[in-house]
DRENDRENVO-466263 format. One record per residue (C-alpha): residue number from 1; x, y, z; residue in three letters. Coordinates in steps of 0.5 Angstrom, whole numbers, padded with zeros to 4 digits. Each point is the difference from the previous one (the first is absolute). Example, Ala and Ser with C-alpha at 12.3 -4.5 7.8 and 13.67 -1.06 7.14 Angstrom:
# residues 2
[1, [0025, -0009, 0016], ALA],
[2, [0002, 0007, -0002], SER],
END
This chain:
# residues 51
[1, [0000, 0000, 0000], UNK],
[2, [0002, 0007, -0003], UNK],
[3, [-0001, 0006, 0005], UNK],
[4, [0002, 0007, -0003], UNK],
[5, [0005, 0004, 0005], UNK],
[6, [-0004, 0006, 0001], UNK],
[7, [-0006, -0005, 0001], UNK],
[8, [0004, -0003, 0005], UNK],
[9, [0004, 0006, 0004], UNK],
[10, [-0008, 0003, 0001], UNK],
[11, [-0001, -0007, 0004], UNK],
[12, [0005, 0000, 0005], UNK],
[13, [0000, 0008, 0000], UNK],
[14, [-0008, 0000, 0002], UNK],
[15, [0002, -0006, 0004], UNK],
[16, [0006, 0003, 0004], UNK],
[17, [-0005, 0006, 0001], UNK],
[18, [-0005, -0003, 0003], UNK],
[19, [0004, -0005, 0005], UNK],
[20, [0005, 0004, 0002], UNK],
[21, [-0002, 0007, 0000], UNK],
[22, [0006, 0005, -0002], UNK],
[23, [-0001, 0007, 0001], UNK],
[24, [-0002, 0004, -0005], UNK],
[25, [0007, 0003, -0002], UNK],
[26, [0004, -0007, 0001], UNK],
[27, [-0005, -0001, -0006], UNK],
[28, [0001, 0007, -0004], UNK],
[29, [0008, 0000, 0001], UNK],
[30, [0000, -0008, -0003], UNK],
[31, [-0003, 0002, -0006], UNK],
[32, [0003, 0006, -0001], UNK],
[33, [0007, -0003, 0002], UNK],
[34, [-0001, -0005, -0005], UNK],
[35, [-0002, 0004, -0007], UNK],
[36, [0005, 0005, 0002], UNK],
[37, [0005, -0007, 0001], UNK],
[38, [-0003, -0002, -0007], UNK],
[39, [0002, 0006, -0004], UNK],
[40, [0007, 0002, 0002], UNK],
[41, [0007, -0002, 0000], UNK],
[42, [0000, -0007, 0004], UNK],
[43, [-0006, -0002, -0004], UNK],
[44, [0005, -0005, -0004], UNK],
[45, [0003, -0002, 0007], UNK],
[46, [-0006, -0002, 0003], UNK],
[47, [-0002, -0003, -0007], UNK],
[48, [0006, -0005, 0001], UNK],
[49, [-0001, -0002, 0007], UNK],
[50, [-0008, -0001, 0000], UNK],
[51, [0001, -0005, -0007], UNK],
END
């Protein structure tokens, strides 16, 4: 079975919010940490260790 990785990321984000219940900012800090994270010059590094 096939599940598309945004498909997969929305389920256990949904999930990690309702059963552990971070703050609000820890929440915004992530996500913005990881777009900001995705766009720089790290990328290709980050790129590397993650595969």
């Amino acid at each position: 079975m096939e599940v598309p990785l945004w498909l997969a990321l929305l389920a256990v984000g949904y999930l990690g919010v309702k059963l552990i219940r971070p703050p609000a900012w820890l929440i915004a800090v992530l996500l913005l940490g990881g777009f900001l994270l995705a766009d720089s010059v790290l990328a290709p590094a980050i790129d590397s260790v993650v595969k």
